[in-house]
N, CA, C and O atoms as a MOPAC input file, in Angstrom:
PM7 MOZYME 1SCF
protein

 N    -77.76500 1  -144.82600 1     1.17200 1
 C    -78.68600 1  -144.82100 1     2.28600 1
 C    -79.68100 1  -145.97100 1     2.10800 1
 O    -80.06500 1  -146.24500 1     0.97100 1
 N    -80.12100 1  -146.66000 1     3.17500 1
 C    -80.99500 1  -147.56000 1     2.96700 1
 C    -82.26900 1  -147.31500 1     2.67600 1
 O    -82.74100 1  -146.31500 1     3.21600 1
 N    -82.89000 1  -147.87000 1     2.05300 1
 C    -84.25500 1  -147.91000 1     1.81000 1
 C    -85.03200 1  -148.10900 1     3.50700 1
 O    -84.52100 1  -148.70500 1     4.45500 1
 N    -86.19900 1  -147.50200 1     3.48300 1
 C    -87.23200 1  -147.75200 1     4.39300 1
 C    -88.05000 1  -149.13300 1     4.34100 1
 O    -88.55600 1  -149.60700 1     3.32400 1
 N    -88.08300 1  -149.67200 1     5.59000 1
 C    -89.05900 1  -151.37800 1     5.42100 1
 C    -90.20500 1  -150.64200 1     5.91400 1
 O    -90.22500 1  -149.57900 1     6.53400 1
 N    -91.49400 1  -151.65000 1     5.39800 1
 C    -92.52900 1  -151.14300 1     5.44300 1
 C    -93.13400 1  -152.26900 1     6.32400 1
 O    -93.44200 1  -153.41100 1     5.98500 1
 N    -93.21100 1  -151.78100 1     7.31300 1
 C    -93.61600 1  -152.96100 1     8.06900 1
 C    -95.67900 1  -152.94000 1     8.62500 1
 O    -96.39700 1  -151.94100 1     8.67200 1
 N    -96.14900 1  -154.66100 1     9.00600 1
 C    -97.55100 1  -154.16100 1     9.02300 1
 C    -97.84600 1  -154.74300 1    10.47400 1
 O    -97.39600 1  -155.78800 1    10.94200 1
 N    -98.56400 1  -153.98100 1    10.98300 1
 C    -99.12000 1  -154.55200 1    11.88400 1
 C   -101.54300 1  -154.43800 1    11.95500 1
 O   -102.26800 1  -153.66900 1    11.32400 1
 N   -101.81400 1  -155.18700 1    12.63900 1
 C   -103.36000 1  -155.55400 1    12.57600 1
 C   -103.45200 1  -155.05300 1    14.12000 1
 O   -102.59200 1  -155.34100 1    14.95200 1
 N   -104.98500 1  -154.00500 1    14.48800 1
 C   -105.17300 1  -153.58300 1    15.39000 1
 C   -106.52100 1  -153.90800 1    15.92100 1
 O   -106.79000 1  -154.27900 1    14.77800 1
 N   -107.55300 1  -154.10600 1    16.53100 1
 C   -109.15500 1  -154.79400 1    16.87800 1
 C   -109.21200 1  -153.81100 1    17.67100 1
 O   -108.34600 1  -153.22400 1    18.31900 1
 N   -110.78000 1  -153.62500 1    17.52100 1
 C   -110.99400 1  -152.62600 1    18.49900 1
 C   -112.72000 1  -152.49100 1    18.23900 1
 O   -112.79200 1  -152.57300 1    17.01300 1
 N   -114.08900 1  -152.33300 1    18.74500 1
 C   -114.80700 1  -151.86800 1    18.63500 1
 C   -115.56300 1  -150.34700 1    18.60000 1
 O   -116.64500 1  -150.08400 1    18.07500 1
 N   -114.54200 1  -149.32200 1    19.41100 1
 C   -114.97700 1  -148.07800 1    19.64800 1
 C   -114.72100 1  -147.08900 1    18.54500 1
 O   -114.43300 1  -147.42400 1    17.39600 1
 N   -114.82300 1  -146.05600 1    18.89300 1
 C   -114.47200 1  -145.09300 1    17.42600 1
 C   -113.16400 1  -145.31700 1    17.19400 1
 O   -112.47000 1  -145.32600 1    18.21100 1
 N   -112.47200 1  -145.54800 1    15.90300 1
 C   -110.82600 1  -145.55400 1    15.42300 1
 C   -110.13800 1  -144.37600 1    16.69800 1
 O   -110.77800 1  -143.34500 1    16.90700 1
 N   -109.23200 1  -144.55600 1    17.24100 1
 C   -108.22000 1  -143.63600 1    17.75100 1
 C   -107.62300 1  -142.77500 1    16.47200 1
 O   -106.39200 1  -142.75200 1    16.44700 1
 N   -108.06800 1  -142.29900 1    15.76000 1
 C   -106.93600 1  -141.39000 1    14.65800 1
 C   -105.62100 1  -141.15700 1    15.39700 1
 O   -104.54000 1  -141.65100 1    15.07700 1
 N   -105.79000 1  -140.55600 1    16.15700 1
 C   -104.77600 1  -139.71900 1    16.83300 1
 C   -103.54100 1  -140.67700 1    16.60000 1
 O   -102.47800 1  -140.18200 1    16.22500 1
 N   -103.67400 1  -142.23800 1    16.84600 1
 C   -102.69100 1  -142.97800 1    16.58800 1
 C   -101.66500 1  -142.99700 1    15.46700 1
 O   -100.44100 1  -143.12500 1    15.43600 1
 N   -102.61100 1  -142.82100 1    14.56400 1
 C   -101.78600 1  -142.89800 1    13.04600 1
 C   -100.65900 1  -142.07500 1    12.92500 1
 O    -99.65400 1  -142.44800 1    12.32000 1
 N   -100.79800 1  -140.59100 1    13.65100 1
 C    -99.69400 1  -140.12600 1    13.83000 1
 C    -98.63500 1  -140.46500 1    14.84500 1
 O    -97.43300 1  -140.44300 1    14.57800 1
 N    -99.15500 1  -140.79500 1    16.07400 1
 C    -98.31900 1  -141.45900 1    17.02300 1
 C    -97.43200 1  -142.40100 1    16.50600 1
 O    -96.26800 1  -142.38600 1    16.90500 1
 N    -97.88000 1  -143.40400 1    15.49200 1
 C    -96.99600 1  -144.38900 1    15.44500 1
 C    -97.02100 1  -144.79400 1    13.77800 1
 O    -97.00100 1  -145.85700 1    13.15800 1
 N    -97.09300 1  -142.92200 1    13.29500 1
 C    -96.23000 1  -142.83400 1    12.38900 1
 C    -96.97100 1  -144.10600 1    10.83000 1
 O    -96.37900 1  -144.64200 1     9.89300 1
 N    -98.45700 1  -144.12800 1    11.26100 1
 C    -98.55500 1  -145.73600 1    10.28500 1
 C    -99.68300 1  -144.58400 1     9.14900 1
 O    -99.64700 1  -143.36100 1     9.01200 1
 N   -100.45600 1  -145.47700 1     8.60100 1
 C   -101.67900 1  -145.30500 1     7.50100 1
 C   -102.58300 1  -146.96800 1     6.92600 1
 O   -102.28100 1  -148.06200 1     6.45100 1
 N   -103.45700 1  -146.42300 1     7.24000 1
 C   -104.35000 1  -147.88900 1     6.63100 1
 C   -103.32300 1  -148.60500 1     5.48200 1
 O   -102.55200 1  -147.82300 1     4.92600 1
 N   -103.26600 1  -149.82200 1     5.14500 1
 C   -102.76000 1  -150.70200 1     4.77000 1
 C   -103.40400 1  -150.85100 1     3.38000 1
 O   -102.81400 1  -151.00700 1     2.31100 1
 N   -104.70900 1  -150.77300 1     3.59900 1
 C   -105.33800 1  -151.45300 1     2.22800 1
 C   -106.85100 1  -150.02400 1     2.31200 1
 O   -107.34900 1  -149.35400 1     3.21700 1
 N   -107.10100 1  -150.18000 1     0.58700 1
 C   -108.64000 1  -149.01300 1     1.13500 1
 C   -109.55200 1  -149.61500 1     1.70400 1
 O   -110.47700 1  -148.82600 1     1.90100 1
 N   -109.84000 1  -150.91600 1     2.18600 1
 C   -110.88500 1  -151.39400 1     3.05000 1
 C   -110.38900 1  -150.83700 1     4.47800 1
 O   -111.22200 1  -150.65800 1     5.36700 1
 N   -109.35800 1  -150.63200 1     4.63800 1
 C   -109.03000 1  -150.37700 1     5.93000 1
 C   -109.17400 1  -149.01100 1     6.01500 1
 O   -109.63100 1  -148.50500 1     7.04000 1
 N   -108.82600 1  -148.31800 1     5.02000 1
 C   -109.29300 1  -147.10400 1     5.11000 1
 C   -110.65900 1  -146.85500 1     5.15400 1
 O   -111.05700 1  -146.01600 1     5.96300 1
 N   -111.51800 1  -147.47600 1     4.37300 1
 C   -113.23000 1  -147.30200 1     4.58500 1
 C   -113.60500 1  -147.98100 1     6.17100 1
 O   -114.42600 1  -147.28500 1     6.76800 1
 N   -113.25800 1  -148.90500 1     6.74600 1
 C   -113.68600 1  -149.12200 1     7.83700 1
 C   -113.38800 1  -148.35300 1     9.23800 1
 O   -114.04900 1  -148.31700 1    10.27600 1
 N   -111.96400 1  -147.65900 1     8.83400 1
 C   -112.45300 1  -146.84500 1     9.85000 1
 C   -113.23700 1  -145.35100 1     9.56100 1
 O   -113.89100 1  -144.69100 1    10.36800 1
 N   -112.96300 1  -145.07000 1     8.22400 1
 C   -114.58500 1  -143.99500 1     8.06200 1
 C   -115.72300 1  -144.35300 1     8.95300 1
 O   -116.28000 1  -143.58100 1     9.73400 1
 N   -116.09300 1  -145.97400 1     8.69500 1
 C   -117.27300 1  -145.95400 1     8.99700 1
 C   -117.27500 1  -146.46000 1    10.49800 1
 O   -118.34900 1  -146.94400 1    10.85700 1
 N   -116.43200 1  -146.43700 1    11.27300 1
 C   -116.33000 1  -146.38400 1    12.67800 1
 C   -116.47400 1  -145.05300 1    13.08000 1
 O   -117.16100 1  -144.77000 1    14.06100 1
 N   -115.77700 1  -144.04200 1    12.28500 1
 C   -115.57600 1  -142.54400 1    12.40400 1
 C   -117.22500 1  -141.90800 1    12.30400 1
 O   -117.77400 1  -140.95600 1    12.85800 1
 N   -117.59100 1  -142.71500 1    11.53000 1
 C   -119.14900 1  -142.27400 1    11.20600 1
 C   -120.37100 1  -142.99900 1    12.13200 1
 O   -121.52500 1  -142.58600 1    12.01700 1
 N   -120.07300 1  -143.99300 1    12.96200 1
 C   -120.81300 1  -144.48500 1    13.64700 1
 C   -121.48800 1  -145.62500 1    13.24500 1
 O   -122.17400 1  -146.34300 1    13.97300 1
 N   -121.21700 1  -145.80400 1    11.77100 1
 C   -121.51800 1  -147.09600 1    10.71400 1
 C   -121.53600 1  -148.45200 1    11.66900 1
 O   -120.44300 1  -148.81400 1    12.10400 1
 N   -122.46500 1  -149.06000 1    11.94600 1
 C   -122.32200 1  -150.29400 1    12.62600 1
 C   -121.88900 1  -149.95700 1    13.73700 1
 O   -120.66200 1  -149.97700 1    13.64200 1
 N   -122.27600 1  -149.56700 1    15.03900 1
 C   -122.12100 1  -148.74700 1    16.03600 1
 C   -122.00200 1  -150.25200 1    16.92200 1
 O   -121.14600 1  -150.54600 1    17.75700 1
 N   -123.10200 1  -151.03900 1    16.46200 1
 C   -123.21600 1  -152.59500 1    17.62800 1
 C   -122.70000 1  -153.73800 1    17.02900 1
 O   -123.08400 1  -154.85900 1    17.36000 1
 N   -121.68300 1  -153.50000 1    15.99200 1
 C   -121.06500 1  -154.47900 1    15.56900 1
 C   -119.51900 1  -155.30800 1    16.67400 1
 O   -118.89500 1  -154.88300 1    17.64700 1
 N   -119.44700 1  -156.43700 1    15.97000 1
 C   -118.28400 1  -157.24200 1    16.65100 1
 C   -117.14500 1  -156.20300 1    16.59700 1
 O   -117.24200 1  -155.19600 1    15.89600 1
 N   -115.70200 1  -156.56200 1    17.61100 1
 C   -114.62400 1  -155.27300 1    17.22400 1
 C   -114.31500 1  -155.84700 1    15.64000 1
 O   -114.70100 1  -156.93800 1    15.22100 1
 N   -113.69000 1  -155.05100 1    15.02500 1
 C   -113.35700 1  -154.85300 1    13.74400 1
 C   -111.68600 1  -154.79600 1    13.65200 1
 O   -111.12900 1  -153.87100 1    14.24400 1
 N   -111.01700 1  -155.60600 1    13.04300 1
 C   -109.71200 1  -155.69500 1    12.73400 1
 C   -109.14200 1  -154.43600 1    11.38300 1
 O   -109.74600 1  -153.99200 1    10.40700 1
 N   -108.17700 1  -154.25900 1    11.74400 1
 C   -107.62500 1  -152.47400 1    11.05900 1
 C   -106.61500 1  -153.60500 1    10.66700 1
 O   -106.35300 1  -154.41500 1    11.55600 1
 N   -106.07800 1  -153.74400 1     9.57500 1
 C   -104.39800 1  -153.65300 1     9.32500 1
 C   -103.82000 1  -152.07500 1     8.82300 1
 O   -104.44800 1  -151.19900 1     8.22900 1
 N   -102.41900 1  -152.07400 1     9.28600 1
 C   -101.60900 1  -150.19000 1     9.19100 1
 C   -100.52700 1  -150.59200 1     8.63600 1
 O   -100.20800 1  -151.78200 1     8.64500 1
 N    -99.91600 1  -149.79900 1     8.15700 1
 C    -98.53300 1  -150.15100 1     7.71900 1
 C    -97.52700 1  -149.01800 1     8.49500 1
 O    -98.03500 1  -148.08700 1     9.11900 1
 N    -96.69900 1  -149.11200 1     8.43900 1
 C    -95.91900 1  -147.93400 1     9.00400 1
 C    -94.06900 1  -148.30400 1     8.53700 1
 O    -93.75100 1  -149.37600 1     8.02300 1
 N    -93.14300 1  -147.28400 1     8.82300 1
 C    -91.75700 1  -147.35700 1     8.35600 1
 C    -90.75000 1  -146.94900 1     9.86000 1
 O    -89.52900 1  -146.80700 1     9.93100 1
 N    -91.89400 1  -146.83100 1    11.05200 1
 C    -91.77700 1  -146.44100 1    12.08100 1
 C    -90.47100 1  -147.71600 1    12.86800 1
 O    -90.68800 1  -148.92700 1    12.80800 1
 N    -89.31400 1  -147.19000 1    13.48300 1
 C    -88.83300 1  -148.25200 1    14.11500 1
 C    -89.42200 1  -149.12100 1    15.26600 1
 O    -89.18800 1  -150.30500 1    15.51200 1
 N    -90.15800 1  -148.33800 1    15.84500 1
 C    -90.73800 1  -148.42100 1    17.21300 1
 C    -92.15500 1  -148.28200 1    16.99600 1
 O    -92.80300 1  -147.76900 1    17.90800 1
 N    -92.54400 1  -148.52200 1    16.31200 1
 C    -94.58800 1  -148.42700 1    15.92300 1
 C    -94.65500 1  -150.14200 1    16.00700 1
 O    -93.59100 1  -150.74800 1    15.89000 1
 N    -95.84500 1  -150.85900 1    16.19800 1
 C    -96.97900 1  -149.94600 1    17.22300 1
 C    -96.42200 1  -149.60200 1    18.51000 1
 O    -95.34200 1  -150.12900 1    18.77900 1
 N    -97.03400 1  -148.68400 1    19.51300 1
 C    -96.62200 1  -148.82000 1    21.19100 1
 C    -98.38200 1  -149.51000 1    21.45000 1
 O    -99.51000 1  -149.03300 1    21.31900 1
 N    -97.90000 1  -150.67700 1    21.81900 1
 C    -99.04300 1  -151.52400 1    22.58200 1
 C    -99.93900 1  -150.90700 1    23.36400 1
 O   -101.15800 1  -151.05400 1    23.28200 1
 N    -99.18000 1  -149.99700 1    24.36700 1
 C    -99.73300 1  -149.65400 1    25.45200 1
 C   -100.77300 1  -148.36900 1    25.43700 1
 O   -101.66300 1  -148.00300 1    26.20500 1
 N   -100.33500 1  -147.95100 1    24.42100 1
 C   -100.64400 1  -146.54500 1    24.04800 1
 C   -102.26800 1  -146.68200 1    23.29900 1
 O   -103.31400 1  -146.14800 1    23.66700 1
 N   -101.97100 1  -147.77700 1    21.90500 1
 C   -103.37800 1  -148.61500 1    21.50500 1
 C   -104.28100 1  -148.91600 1    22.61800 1
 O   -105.44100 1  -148.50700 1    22.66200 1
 N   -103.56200 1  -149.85300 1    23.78300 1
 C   -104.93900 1  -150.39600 1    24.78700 1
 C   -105.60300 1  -149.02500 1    25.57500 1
 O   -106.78500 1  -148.99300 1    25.91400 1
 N   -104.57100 1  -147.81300 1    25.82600 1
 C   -105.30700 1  -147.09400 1    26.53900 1
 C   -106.73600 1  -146.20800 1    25.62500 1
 O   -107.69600 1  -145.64700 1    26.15300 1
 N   -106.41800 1  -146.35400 1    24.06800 1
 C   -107.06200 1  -145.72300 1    23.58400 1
 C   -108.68900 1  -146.54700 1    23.05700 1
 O   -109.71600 1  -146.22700 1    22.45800 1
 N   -107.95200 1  -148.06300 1    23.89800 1
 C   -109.74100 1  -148.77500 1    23.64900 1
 C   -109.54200 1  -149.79700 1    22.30100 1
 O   -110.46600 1  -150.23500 1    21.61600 1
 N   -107.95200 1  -150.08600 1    22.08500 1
 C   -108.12500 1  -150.87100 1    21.01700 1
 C   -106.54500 1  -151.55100 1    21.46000 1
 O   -105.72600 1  -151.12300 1    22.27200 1
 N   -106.48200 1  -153.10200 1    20.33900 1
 C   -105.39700 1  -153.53400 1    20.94800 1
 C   -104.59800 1  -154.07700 1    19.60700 1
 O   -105.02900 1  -153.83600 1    18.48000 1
 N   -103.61400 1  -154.69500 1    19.80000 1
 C   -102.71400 1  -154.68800 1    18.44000 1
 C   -102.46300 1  -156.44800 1    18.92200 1
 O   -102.06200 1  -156.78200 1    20.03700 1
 N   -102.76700 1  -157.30400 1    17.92300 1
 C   -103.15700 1  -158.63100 1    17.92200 1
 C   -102.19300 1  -159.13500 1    16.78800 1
 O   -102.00400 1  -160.34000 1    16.61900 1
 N   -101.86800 1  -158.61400 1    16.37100 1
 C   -100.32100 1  -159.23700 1    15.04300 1
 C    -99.55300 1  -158.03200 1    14.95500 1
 O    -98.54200 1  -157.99400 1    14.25400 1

């Protein structure tokens, strides 16, 4: 059986993280900065800051869905 590719994609967004995504499209923060930044989106940390770039990783065939990110207020840029 083949091994799983781990593929990455980078998401921008200023508003609170969409969590909900991570399961949608099957991913998880990439690195622990990515994991602490969206804590601190989750927490309101820098509320008037510039949007903030996420990298995710995922094994998903079909992750990200573009469309699904923009409706949730964030967009997928790599």
């Amino acid at each position: 059986m083949p091994s799983a590719v781990i593929k990455q994609f980078v998401v921008e967004g200023a508003a609170d993280f969409p969590l909900a995504m991570l399961t949608a499209d099957e991913c998880w923060p990439a690195r622990a900065a990515d994991a602490a930044a969206i804590a601190a989106l989750q927490l309101g940390v820098g509320a008037a800051t510039p949007p903030r770039k996420i990298i995710l990783a995922t094994v998903s065939k079909y992750a990200p869905n573009r469309q699904r990110w923009i409706a949730a207020g964030w967009r997928v840029i790599a």
